[in-house]
N, C-alpha and C positions, 0 to 999 in steps of 0.2 A: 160273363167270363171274369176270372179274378186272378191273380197272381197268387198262385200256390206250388211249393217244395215238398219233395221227401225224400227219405233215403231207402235204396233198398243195396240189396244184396242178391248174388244168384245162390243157389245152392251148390255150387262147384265151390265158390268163395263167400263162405257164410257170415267171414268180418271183415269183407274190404265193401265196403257202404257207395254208391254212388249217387250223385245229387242230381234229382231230373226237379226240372222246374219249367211252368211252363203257366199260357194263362187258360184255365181250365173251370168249369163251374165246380164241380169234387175234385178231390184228391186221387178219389179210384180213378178217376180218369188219365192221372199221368202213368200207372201201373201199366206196363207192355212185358205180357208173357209170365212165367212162374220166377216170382222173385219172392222174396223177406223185404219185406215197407219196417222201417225202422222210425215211426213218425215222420212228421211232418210240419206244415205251417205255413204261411203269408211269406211272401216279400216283398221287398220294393229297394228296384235296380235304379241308381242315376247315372247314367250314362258319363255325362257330363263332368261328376265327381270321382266318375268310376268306383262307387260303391254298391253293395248288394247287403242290405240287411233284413237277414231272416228274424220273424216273428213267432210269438206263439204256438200253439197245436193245431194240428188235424182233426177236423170232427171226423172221419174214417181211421186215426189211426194215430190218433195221441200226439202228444209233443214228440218231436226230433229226437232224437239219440245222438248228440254231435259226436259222440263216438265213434262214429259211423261213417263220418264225412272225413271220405280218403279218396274219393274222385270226384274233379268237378271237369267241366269242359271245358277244353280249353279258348274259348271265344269271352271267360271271364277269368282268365291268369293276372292281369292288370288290374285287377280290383280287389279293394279293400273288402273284406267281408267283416259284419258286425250279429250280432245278435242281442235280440230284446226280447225276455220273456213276456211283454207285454208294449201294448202301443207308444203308453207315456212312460214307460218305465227305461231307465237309463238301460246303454246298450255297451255292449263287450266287445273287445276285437276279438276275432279268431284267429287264432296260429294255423297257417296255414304249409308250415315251414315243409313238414312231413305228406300234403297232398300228393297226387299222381294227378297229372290234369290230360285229358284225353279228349 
């Protein structure tokens, strides 16, 4: 099992992206029911620092679309999110200003 994200969408709301993340061996494995996967990729949550930094792509389904990410759960509202197109590669904040968290 490994710490993997992506984003989908229902087809009721084709561009509001929501962020399921979970520890799963694929990616198809966080997919629950007919949605739009908008990429994907790694993370790694510290608790501690209260940060969540998303990685990389999906082998099922490409890099993320940070486009996409307009809901997260709300059990991660207090953390910082980062992104890194790669492991050693310097990482980004995300604005999160505009979320829905649920």
């Amino acid at each position: 099992m490994h710490p993997k994200f992506i984003l989908v969408s229902d087809p009721k709301t084709p561009f509001i992206g929501t962020f399921v993340y979970g520890m799963v061996g694929q990616h198809r494995d966080l997919v629950r029911g007919y949605v739009k996967v908008h990429g994907g990729g790694w993370y790694s949550k510290d608790d501690a620092k209260r940060t969540m930094t998303l990685y990389g792509g999906s082998g099922d389904y490409g890099p993320a679309n940070l486009a996409f990410l307009n809901r997260i759960p709300c059990e991660l509202r207090d953390y910082t999110f980062y992104y890194r197109p790669g492991w050693n590669l310097p990482g980004n904040k995300l604005d999160l200003s505009d979320v829905e968290w649920f």
